[in-house]
BAMI-298301 format. One record per residue (C-alpha): x, y, z; residue in three letters; residue number from 0. Coordinates in nm, 4 decimals, always signed. Example, Ala and Ser with C-alpha at 12.3 -4.5 7.8 and 13.67 -1.06 7.14 Angstrom:
<pabas>
X; Y; Z; code; pos
+1.2300; -0.4500; +0.7800; Ala; 0
+1.3670; -0.1060; +0.7140; Ser; 1
</pabas>
This chain:
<pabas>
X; Y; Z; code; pos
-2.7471; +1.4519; -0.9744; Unk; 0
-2.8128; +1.1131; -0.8547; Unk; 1
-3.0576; +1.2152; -0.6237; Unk; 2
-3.2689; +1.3737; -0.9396; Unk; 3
-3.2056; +1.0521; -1.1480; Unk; 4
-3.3614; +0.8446; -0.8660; Unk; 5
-3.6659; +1.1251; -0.8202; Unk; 6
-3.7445; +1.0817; -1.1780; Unk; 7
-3.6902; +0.6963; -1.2434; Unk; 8
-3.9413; +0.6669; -0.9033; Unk; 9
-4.2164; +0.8999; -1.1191; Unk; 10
-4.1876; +0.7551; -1.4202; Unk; 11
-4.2361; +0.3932; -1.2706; Unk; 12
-4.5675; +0.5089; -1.0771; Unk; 13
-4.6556; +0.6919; -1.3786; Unk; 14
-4.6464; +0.3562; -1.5699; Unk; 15
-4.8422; +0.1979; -1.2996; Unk; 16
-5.0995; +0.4604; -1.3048; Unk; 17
-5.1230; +0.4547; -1.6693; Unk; 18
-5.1673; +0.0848; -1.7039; Unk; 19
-5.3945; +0.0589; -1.4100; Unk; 20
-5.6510; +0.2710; -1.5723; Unk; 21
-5.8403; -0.0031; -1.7650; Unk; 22
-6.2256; -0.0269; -1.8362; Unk; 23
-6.3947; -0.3645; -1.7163; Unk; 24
-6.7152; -0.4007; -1.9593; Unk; 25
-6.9921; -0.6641; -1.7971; Unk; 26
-7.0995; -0.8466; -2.0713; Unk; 27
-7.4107; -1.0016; -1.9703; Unk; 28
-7.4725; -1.3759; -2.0649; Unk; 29
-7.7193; -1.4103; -2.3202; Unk; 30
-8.0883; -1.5143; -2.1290; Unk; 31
-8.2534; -1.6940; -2.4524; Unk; 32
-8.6343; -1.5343; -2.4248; Unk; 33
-8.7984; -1.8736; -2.4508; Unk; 34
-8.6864; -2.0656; -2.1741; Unk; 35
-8.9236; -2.1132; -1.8903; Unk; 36
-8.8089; -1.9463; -1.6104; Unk; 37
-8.8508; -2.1706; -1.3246; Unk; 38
-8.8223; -1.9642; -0.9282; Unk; 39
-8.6904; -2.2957; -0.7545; Unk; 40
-8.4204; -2.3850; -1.0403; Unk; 41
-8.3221; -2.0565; -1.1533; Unk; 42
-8.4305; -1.7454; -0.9466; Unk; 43
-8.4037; -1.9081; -0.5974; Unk; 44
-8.0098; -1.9895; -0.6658; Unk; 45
-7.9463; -1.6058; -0.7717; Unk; 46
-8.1118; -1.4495; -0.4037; Unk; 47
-7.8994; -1.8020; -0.2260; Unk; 48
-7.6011; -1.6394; -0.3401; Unk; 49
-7.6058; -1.3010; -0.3503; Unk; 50
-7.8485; -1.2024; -0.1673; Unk; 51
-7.9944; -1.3776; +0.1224; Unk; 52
-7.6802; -1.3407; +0.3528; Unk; 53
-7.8124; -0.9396; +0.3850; Unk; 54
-8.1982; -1.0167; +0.3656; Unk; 55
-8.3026; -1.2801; +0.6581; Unk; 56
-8.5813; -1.2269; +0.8480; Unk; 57
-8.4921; -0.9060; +0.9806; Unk; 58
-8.4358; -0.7673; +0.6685; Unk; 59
-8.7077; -0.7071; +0.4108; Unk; 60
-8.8001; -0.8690; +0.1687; Unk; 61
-8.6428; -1.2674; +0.3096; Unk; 62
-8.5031; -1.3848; +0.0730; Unk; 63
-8.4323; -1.7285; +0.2155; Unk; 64
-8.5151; -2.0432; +0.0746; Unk; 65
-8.8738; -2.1205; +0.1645; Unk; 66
-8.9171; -1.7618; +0.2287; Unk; 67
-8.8029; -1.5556; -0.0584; Unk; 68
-9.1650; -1.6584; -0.2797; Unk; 69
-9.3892; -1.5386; -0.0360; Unk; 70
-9.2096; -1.2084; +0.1043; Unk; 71
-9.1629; -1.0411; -0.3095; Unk; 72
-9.5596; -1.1591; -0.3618; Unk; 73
-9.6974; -1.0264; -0.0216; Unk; 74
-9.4772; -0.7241; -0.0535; Unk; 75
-9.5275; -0.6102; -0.3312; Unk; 76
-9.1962; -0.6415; -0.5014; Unk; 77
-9.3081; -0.7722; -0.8239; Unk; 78
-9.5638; -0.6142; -1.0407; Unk; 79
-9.6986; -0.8484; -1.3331; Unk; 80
-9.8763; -0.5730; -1.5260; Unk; 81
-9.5474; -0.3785; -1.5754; Unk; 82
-9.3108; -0.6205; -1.5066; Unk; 83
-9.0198; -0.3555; -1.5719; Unk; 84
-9.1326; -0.1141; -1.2870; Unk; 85
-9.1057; -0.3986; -1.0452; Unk; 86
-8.9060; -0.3568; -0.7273; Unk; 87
-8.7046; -0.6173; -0.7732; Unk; 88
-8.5917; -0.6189; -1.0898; Unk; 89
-8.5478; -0.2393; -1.0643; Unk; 90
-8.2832; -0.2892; -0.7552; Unk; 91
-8.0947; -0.5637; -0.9852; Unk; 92
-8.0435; -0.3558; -1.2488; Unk; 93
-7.7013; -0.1486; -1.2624; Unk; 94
-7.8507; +0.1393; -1.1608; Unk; 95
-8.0449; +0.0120; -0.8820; Unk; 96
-7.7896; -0.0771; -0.6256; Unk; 97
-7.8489; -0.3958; -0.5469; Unk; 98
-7.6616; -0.5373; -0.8944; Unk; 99
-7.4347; -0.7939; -0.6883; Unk; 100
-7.5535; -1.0446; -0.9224; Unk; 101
-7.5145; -0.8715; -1.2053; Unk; 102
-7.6882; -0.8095; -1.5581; Unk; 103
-7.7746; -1.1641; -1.6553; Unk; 104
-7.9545; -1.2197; -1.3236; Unk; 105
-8.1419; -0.9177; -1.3512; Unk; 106
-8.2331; -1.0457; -1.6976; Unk; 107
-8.3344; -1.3578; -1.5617; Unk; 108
-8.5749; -1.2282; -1.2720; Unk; 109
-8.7449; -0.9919; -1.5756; Unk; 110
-8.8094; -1.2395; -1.7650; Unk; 111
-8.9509; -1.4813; -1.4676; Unk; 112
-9.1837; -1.1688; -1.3965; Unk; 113
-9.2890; -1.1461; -1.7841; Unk; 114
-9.3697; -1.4849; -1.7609; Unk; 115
-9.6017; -1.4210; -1.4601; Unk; 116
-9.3660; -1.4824; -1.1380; Unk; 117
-9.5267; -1.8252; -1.0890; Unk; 118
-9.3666; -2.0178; -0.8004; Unk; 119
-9.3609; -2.3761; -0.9610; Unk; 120
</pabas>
């Protein structure tokens, strides 16, 4: 009888633990105010120093080192200013893209540099 009691306090704690471990984490993206001037140095440079450029050195494609990063998404074709949705980059940011390390605000961020023509300065 004791050795049931024990059997069924254990489930019921890791039942509790289960149920309260099942909880939904909802990325709310900060809110990218469509009129600010995106600027690559200041804002989009910062995003690929952090998340990104520890994976994408030289031997990976596209560098995304500072000093580097401008040049390899422009010569390789990783942004596209005419449909600035369908770009590379901003596709592999999104969620769905697999590359979201940075997460929805930065993704945001590097769309809306590329809307406003994915100028360097």
């Amino acid at each position: 009888m004791q050795k049931r009691s024990l059997i069924l306090f254990f489930i019921g704690v890791v039942g509790v633990f289960f149920l309260y471990s099942c909880t939904y984490n909802t990325l709310v993206p900060e809110k990218i105010n469509p009129d600010q001037k995106v600027v690559f140095a200041t804002d989009i440079q910062p995003i690929f120093t952090q998340y990104c450029a520890g994976c994408h050195p030289s031997q990976h494609v596209p560098d995304l080192r500072e000093g580097k990063s401008y040049s390899s998404l422009i010569n390789g074709n990783y942004i596209n200013k005419s449909a600035p949705n369908q770009s590379l980059l901003y596709r592999v940011m999104t969620p769905n893209g697999g590359m979201s390390f940075a997460g929805v605000s930065a993704a945001q961020l590097v769309l809306l540099w590329i809307q406003q023509g994915a100028n360097e300065k």
